[in-house]
C-alpha positions in Angstrom: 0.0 0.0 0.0 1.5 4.0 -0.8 1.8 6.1 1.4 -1.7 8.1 0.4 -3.3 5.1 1.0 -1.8 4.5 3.8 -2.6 7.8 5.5 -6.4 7.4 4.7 -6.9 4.3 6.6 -4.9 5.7 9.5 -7.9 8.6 9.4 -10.6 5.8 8.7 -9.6 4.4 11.9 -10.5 7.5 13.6 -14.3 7.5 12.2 -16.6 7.2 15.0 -18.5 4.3 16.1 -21.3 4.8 14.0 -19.6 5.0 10.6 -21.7 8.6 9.8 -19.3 10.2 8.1 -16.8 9.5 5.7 -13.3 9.5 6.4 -12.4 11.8 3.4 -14.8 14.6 4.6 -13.4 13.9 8.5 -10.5 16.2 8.8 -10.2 17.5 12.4 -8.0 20.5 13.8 -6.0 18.6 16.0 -2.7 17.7 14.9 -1.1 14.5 16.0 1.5 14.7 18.7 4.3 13.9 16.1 3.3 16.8 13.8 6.4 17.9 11.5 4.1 20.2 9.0 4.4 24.1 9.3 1.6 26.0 9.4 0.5 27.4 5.7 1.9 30.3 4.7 0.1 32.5 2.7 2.1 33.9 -0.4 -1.0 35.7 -1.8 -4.5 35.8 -0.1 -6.1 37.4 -2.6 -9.9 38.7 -3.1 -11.2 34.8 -2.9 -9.6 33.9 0.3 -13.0 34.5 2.1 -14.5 31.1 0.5 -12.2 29.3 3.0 -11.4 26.8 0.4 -7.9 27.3 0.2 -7.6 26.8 3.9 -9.2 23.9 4.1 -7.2 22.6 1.2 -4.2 23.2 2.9 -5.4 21.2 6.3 -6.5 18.8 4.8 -3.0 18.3 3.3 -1.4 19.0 6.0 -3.1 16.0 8.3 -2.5 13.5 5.4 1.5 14.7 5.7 1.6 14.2 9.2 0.0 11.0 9.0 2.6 10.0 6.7 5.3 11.0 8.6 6.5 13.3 6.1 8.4 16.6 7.4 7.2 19.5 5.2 5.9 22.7 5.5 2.6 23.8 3.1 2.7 26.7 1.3 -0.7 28.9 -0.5 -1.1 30.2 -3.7 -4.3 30.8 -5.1 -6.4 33.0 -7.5 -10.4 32.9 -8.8 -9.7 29.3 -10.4 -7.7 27.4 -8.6 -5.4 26.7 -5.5 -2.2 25.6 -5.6 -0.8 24.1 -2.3 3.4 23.8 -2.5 4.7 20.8 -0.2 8.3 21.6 0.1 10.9 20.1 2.8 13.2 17.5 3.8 10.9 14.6 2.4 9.7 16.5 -0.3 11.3 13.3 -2.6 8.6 10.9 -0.8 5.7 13.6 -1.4 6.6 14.1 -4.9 7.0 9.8 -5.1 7.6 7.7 -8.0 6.6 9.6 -11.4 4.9 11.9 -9.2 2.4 9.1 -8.1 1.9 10.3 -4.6 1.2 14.2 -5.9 -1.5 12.9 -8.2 -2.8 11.0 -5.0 -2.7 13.6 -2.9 -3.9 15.9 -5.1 -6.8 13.6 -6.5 -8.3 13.1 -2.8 -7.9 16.9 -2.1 -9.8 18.1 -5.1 -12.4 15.2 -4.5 -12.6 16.5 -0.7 -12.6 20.3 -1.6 -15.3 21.1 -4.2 -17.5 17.7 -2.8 -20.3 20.8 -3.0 -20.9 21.9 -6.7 -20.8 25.6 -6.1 -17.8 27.6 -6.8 -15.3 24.7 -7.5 -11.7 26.0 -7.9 -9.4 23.2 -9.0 -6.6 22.5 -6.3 -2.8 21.5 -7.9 -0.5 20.1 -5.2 3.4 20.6 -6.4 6.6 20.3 -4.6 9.2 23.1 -5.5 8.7 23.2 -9.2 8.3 19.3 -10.0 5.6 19.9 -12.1 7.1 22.2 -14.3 10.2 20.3 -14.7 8.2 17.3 -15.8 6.1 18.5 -17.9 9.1 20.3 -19.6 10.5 17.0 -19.3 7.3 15.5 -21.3 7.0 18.0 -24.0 11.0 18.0 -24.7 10.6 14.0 -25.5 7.5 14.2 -27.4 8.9 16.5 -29.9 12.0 14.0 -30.3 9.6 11.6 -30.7 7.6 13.0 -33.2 11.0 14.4 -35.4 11.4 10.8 -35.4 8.2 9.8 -36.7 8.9 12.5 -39.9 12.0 11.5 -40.3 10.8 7.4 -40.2 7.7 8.2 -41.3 6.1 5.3 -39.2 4.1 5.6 -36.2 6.1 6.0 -32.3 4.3 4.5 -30.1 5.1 6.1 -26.5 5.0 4.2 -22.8 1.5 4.3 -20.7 1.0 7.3 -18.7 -1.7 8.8 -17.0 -4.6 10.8 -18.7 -2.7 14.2 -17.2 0.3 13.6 -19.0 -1.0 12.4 -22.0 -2.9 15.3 -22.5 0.5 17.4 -22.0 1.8 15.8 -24.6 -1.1 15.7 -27.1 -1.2 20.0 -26.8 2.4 19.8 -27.2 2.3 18.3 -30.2 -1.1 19.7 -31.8 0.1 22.2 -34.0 3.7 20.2 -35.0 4.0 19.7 -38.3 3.5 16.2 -40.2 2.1 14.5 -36.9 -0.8 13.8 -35.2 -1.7 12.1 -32.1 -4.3 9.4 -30.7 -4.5 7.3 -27.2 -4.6 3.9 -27.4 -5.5 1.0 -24.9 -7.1 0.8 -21.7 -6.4 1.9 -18.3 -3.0 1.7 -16.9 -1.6 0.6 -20.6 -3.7 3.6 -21.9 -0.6 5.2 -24.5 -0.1 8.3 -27.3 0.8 7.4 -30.7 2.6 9.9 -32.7 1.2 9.5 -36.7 2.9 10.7 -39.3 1.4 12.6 -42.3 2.9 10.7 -45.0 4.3 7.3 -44.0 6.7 5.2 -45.7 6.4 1.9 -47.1 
């Protein structure tokens, strides 16, 4: 089990007798004794602070860190659209975890957590330092080699599964290259982008 999933049956474990609420909607105030987490830091309130959403984002994230036994602090950015929560810290490397697995966990649960009401939904993006710019520059650097390739080969690249968010980095990167286009393939976890050449040799 990862460390996300880990954390949330630690909190399920704290759901009262009854079972009457869920554990994702059951983050308390208290912090555990062995709390590492700063408190968030606000880098820019803004004029939407007063929905409380970006708070709440941030607490929530900050009792799934501590209950992962992660020491880093949470910082705030956010604007009319979205939130963006920066974990930074000595184990920023197990936040960030394989591929950024354990970001898109996070983040996944958060949103889910966040906008559970339909009403002014702003779209929360947890990052660590600037990981998620460096991968997707990482992404769209390798796609374009890729798809060069498939000109210059003038056969189809078939690329390694990825998830739906970087496949869709990769399929904007490449819309308006010249002699390619681009299709997802597969199923699930083996769901992958193929780069098609305009003219293809025989």
């Amino acid at each position: 089990m990862n460390l996300v999933g880990e954390a949330v049956e630690n909190r399920q474990g704290r759901t009262d007798e009854h079972g009457r609420r869920r554990a994702a909607e059951q983050i308390v105030c208290e912090k555990p004794a062995h709390q590492h987490s700063q408190p968030a830091e606000k880098e820019d309130p803004g004029q939407f602070a007063g929905d409380g959403k970006a708070e709440e984002a941030a607490e929530i994230l900050e009792e799934l860190i501590n209950l992962m036994d992660l020491d880093v602090s949470v910082e705030i950015r956010s604007d009319a659209e979205r939130i963006e929560l920066n974990a930074t810290g000595e184990d920023s490397g197990r936040v960030i975890g394989k591929k950024g697995a354990t970001l898109d966990a996070l983040q996944f649960l958060i949103n889910k957590m966040v906008n559970r009401f339909p009403e002014a939904r702003r779209h929360v993006i947890i990052d660590s330092g600037d990981y998620r710019e460096r991968h997707d520059d990482g992404l769209v650097s390798m796609a374009k080699r890729q798809a060069q390739r498939a000109v210059n080969e003038g056969k189809v690249i078939t690329l390694q599964p990825m998830n739906a968010r970087d496949r869709r980095v990769i399929h904007m990167s490449l819309a308006k290259f010249e002699g390619v286009s681009t299709m997802s393939q597969g199923e699930g976890t083996r769901r992958r982008i193929q780069i098609i050449p305009a003219r293809r040799r025989r």
